[in-house]
Backbone as JSON, one array per atom type, in Angstrom:
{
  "sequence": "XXXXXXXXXXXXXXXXXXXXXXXXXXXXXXXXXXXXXXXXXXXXXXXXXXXXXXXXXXXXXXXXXXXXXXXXXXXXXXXXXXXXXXXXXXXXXXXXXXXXXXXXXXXXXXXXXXXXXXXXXXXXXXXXXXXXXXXXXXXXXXXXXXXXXXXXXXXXXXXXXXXXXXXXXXXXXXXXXXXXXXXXXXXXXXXXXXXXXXXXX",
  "N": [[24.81, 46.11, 91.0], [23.21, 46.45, 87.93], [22.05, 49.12, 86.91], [22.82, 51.0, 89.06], [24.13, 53.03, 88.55], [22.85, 55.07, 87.68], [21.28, 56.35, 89.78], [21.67, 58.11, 92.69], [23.14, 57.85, 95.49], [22.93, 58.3, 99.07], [23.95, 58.33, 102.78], [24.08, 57.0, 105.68], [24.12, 56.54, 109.57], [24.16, 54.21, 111.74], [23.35, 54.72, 114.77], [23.59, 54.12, 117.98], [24.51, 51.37, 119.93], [25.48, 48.24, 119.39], [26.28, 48.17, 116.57], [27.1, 50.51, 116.08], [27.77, 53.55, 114.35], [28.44, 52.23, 111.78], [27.97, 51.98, 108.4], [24.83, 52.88, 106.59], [23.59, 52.57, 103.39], [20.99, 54.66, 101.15], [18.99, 54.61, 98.82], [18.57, 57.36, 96.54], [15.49, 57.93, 95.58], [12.32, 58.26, 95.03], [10.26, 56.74, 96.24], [11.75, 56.04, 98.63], [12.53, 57.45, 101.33], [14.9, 58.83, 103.94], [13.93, 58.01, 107.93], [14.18, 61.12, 110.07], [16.94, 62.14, 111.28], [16.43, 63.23, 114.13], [13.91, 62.08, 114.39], [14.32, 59.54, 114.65], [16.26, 59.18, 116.64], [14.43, 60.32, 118.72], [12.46, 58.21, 118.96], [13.87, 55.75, 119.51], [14.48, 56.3, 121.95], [12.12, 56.93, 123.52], [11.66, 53.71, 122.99], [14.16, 52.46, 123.86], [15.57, 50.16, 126.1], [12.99, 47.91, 126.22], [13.26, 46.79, 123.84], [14.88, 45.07, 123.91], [16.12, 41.86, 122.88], [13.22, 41.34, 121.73], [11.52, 40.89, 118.46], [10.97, 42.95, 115.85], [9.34, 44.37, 113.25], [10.18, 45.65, 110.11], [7.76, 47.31, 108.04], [7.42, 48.73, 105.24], [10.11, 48.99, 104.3], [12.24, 50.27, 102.92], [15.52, 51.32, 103.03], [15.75, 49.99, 105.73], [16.66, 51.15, 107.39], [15.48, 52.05, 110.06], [15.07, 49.45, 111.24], [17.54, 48.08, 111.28], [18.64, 50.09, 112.87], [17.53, 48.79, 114.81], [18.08, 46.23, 115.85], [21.06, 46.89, 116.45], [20.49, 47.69, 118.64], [19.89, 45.58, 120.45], [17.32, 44.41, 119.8], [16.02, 41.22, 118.87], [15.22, 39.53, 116.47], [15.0, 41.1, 113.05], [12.59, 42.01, 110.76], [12.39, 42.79, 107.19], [10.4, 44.19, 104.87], [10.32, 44.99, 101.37], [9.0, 46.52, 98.32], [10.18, 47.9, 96.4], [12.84, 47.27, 93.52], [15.25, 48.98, 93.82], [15.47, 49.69, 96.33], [15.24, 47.59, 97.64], [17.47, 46.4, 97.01], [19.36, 47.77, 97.65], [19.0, 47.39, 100.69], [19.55, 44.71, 100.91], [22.77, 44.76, 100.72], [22.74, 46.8, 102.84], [21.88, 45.0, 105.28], [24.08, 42.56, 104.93], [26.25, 43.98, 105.7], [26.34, 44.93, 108.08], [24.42, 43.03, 109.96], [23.77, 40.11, 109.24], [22.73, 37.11, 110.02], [20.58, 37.95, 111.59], [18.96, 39.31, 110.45], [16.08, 39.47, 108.19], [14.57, 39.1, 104.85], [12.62, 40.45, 102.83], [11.08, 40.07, 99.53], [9.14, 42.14, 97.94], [5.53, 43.36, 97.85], [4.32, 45.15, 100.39], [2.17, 44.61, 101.53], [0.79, 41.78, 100.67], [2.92, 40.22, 101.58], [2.95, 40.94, 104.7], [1.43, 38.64, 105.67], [2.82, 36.58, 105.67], [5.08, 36.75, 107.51], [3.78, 37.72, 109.79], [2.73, 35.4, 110.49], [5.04, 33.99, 111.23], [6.36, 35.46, 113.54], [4.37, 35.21, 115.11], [4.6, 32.92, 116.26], [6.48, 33.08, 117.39], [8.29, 32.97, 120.97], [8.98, 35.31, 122.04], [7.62, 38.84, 122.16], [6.73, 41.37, 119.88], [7.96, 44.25, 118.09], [5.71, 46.05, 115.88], [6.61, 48.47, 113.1], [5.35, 50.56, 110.95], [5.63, 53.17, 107.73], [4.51, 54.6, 105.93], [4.87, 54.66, 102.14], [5.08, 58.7, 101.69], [4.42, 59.58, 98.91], [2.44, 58.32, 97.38], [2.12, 55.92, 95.08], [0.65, 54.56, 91.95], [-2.34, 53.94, 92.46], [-2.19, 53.51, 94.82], [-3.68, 54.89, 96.25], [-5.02, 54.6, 98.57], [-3.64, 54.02, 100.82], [-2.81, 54.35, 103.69], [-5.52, 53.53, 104.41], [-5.09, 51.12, 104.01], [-3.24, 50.37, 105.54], [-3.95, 50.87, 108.2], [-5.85, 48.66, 108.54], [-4.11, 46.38, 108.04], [-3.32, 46.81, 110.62], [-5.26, 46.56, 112.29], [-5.68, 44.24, 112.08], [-3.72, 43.14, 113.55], [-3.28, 40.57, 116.6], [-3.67, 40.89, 119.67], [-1.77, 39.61, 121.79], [0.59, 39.45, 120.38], [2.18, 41.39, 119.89], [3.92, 44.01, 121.2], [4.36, 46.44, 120.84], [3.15, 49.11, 118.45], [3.9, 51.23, 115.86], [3.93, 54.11, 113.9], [4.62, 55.95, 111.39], [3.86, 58.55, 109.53], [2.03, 61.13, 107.53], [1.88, 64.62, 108.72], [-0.8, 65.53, 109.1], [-2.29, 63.84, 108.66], [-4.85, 62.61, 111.1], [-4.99, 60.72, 113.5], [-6.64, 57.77, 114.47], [-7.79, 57.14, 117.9], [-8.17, 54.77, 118.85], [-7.29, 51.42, 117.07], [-8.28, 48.68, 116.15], [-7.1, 46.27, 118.47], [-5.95, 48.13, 119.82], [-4.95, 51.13, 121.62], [-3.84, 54.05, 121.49], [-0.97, 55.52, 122.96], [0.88, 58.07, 122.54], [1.84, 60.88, 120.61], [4.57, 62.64, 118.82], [5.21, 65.0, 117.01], [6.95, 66.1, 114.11], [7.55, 68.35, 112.41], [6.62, 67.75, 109.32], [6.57, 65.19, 109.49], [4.6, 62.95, 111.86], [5.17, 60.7, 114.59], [2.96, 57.95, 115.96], [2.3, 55.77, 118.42], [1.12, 53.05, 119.94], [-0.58, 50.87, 122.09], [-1.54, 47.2, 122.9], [-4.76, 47.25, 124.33], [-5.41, 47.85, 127.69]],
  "CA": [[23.53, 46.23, 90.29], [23.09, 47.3, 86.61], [21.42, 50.44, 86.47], [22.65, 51.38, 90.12], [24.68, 54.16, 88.57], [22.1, 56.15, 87.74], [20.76, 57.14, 91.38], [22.51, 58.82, 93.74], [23.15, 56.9, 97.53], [23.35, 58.44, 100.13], [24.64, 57.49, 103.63], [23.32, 57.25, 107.19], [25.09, 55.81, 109.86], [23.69, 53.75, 112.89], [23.67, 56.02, 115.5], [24.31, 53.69, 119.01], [24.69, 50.03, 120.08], [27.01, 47.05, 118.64], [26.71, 48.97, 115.54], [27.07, 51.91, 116.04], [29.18, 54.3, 113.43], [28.2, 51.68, 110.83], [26.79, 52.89, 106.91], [24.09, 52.51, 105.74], [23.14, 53.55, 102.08], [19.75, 54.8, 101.51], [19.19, 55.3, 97.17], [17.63, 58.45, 96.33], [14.23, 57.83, 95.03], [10.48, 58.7, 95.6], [9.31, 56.3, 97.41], [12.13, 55.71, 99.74], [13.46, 58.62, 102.26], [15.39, 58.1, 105.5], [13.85, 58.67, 108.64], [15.03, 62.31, 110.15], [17.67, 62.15, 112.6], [15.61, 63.57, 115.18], [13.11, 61.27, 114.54], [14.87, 58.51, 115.12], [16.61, 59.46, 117.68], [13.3, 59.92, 119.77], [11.49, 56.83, 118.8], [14.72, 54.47, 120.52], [14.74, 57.1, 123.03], [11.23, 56.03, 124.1], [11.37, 52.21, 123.08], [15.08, 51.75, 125.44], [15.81, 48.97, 126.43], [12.37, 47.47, 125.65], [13.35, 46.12, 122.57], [16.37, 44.31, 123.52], [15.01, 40.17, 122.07], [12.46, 41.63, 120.74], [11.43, 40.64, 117.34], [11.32, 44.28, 115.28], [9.27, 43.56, 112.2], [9.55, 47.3, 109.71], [7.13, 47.03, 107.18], [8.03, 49.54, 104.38], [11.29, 49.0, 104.94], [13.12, 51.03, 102.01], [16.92, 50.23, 103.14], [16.27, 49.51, 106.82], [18.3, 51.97, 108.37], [14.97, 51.68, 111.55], [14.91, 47.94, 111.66], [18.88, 47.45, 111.73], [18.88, 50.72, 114.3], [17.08, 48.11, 116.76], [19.07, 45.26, 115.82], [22.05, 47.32, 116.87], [20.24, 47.86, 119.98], [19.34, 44.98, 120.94], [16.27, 43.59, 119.3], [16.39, 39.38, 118.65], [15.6, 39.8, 115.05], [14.49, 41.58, 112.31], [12.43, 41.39, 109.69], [12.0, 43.83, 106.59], [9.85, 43.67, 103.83], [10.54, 45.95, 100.33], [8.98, 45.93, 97.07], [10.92, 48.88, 95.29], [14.33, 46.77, 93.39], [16.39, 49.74, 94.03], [15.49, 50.29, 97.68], [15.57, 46.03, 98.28], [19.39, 46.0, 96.69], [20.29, 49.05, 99.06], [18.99, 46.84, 101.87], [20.4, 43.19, 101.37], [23.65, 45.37, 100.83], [23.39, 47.19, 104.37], [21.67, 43.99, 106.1], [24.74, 41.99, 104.89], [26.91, 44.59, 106.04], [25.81, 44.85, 109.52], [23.54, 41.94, 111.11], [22.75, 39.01, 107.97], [21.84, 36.34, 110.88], [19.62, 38.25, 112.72], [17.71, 40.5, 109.33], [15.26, 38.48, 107.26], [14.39, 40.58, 104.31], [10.83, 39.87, 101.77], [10.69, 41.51, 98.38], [7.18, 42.35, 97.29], [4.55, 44.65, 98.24], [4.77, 44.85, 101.96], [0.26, 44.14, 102.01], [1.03, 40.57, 100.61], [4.1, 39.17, 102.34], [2.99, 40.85, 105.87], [0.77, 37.95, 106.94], [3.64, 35.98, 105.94], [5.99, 37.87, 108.41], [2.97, 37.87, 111.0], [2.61, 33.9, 110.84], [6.31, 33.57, 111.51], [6.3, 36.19, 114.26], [3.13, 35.31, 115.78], [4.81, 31.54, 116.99], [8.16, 33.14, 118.35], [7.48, 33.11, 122.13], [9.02, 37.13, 122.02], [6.61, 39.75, 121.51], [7.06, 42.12, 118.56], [7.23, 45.56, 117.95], [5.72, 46.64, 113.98], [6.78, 49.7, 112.91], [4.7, 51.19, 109.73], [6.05, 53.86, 107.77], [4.15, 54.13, 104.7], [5.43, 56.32, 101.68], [4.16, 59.43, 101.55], [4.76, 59.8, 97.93], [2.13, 56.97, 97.12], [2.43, 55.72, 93.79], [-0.67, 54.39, 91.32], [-3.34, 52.41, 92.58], [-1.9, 52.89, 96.46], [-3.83, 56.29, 97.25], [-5.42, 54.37, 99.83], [-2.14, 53.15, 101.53], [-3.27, 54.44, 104.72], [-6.66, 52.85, 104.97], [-4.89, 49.25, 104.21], [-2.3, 50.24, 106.16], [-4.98, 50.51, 109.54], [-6.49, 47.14, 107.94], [-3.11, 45.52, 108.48], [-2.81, 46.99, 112.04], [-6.37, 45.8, 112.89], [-5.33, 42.44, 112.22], [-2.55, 41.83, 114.69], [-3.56, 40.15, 117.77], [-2.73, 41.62, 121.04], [-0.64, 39.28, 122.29], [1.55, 39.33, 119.59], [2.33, 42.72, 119.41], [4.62, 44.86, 122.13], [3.84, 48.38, 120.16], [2.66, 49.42, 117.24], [4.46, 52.6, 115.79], [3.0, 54.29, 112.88], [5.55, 57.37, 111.19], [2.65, 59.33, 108.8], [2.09, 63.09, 107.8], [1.31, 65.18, 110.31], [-1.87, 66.28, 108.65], [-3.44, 62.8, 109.16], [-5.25, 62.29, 112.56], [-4.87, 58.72, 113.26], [-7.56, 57.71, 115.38], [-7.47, 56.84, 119.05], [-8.16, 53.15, 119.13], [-7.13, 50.78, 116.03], [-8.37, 47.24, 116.74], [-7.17, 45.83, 119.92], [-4.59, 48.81, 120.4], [-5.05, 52.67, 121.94], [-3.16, 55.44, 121.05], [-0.56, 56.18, 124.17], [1.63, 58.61, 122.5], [2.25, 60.95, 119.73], [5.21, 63.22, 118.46], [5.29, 65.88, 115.61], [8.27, 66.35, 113.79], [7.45, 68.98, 110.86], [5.37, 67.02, 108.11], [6.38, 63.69, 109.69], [4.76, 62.74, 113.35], [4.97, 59.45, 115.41], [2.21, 57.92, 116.39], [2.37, 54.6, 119.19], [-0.07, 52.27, 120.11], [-0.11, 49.6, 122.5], [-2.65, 46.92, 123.11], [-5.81, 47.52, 125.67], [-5.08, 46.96, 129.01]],
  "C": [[23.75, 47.01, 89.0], [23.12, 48.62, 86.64], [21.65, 51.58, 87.96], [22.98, 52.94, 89.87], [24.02, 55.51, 88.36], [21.31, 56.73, 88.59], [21.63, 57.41, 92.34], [22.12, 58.1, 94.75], [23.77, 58.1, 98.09], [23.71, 58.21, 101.48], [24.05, 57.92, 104.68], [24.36, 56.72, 108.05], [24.25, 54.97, 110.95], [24.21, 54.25, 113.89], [24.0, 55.31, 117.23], [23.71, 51.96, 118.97], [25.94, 49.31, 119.26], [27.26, 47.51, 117.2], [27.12, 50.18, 115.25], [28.29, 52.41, 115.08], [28.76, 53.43, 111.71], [27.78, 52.02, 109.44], [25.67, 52.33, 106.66], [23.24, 52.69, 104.37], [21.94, 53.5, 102.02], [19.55, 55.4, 99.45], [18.15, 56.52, 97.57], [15.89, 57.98, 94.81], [12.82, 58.11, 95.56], [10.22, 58.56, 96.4], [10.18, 55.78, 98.76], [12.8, 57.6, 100.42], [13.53, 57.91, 103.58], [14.6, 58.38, 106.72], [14.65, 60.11, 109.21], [15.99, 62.0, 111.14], [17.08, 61.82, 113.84], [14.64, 62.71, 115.49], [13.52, 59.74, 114.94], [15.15, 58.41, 116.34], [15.45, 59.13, 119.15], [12.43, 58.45, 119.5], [12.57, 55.71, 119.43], [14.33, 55.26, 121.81], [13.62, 56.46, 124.29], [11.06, 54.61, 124.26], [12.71, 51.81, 124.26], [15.11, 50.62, 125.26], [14.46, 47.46, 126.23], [12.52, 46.75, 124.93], [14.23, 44.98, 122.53], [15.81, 42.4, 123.75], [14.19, 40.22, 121.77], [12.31, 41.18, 119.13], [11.2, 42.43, 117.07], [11.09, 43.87, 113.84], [9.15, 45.8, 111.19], [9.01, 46.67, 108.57], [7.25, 47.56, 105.72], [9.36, 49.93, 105.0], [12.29, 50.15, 104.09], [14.73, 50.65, 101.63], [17.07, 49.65, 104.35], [16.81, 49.92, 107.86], [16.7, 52.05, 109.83], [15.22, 50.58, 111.83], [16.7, 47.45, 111.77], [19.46, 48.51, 112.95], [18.53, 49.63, 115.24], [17.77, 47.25, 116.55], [20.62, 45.56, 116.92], [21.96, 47.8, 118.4], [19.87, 47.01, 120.64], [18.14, 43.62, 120.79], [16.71, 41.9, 118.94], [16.62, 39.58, 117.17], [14.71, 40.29, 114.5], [13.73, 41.12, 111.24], [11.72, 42.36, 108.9], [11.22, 43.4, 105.06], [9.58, 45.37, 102.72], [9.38, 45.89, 99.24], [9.79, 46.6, 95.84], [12.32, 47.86, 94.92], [15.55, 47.62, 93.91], [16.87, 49.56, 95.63], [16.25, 48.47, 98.35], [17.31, 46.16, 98.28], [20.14, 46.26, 98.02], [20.25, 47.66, 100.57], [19.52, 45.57, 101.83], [21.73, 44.1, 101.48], [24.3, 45.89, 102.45], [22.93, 45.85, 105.47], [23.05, 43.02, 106.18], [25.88, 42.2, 105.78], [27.4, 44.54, 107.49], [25.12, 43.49, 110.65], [23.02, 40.7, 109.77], [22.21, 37.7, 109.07], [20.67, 36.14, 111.36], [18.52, 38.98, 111.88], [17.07, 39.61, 108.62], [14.31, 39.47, 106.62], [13.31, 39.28, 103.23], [11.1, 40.93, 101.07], [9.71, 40.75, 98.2], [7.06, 43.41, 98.11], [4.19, 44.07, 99.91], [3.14, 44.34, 102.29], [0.3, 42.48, 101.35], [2.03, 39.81, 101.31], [4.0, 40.05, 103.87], [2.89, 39.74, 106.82], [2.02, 36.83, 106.83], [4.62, 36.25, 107.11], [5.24, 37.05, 109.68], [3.0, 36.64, 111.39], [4.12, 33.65, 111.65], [6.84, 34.19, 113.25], [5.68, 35.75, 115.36], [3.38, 33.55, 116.71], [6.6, 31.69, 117.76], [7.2, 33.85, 120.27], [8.36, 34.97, 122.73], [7.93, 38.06, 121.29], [7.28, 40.51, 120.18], [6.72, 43.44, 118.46], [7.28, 45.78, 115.84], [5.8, 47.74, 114.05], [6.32, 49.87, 110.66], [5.36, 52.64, 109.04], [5.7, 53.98, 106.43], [4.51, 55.3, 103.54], [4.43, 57.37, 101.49], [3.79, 59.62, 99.92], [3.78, 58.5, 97.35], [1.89, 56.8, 95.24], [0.79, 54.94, 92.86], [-1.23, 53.62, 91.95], [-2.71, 52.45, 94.15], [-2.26, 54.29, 97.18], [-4.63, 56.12, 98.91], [-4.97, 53.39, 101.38], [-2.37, 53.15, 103.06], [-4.54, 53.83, 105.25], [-6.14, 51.57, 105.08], [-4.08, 49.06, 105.41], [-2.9, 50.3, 107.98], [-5.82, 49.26, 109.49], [-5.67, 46.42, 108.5], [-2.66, 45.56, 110.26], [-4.13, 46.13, 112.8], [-6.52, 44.14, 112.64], [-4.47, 41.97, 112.84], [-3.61, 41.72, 115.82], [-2.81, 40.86, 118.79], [-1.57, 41.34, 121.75], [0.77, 38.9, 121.91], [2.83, 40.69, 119.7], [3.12, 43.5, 121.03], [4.34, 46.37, 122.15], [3.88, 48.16, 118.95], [2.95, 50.88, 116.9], [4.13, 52.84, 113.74], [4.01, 55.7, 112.61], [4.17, 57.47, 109.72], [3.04, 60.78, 108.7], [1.51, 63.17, 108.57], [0.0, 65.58, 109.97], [-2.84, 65.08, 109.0], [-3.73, 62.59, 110.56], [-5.7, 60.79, 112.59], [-5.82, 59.13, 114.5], [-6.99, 57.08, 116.75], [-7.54, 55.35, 119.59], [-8.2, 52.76, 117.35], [-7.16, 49.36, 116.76], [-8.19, 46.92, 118.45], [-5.89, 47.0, 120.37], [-5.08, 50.26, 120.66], [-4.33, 53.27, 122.15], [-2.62, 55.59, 122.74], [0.34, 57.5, 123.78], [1.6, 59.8, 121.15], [3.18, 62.13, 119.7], [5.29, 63.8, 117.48], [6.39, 66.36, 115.52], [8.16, 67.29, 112.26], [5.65, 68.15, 110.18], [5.61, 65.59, 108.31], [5.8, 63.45, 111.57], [4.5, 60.88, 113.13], [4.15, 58.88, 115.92], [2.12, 56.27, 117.44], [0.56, 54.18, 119.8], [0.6, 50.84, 120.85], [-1.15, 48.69, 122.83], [-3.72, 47.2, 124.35], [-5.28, 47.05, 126.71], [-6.89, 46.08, 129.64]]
}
């Protein structure tokens, strides 16, 4: 990439499964940061074995390093959707790297090419887990990233959907039911918590 030289990468690794040990670069910029370790860590910890043919769709993907963790665990396939150029590069780069069969990557703004995603998703006879992760750092015209971003959740269908995982500041109180899904879980990690959702029983 042209202009790559002027941002600093840094490196992650995929932490267990068929990938495990693997890199994955993550550019330094605004609107992308890595999940924390820790945070990671606990969010497979709970999903397990769950996931394994799973579809695994991340929505603000950045470079990926959640959506090729489940790959590496298991999941059927992925599918990430960017709009930053820097952050996309990073990610065809580590998707190539690691899993290009099984990753299916969308540049744009992740609120236009979801329902694309969702259509594609929504006719594989595996459920799906979405994982949301919206930046905190929101940029012009997206201070209300979080309201679209419960818009987009209240539009999956139930039977599409396996879990619904939502990484946010900790300062926001996500409500206890979103559409057809109720709040079973949440984890605080600093200024980032976890928040799960699975549909009504």
């Amino acid at each position: 990439m042209r202009h790559k030289e002027k941002f600093k990468i840094f490196t992650t690794t995929i932490t267990a499964g068929r990938y495990k040990g693997k890199k994955i670069e993550i550019p330094d910029i605004f609107t992308t940061r890595s999940s924390k370790g820790i945070l990671k860590e606990s969010l497979f910890n709970i999903l397990q074995f769950d996931i394994i043919d799973k579809n695994f769709v991340e929505v603000f993907s950045g470079s990926g390093s959640i959506g090729l963790e489940a790959l590496s665990r298991g999941a059927g396939q992925a599918y990430f959707m960017e709009y930053n150029k820097i952050a996309f590069h990073c990610l065809e780069g580590n998707a190539k790297r690691i899993d290009p069969s099984r990753s299916h990557l969308f540049y744009g703004d992740s609120f236009e090419k979801f329902t694309t995603i969702y259509e594609i998703v929504k006719k594989s006879p595996e459920k799906t887990y979405f994982y949301f992760d919206p930046p905190f750092s929101t940029r012009d015209g997206m201070d209300d990233i979080y309201d679209k971003t419960i818009a987009l959740i209240e539009s999956i269908e139930p039977q599409v959907a396996e879990m619904v995982i939502i990484e946010h500041m900790s300062k926001l109180d996500m409500p206890k039911q979103l559409g057809a899904f109720q709040l079973i879980k949440r984890k605080k990690f600093g200024r980032s918590t976890m928040t799960y959702y699975k549909p009504k029983d």
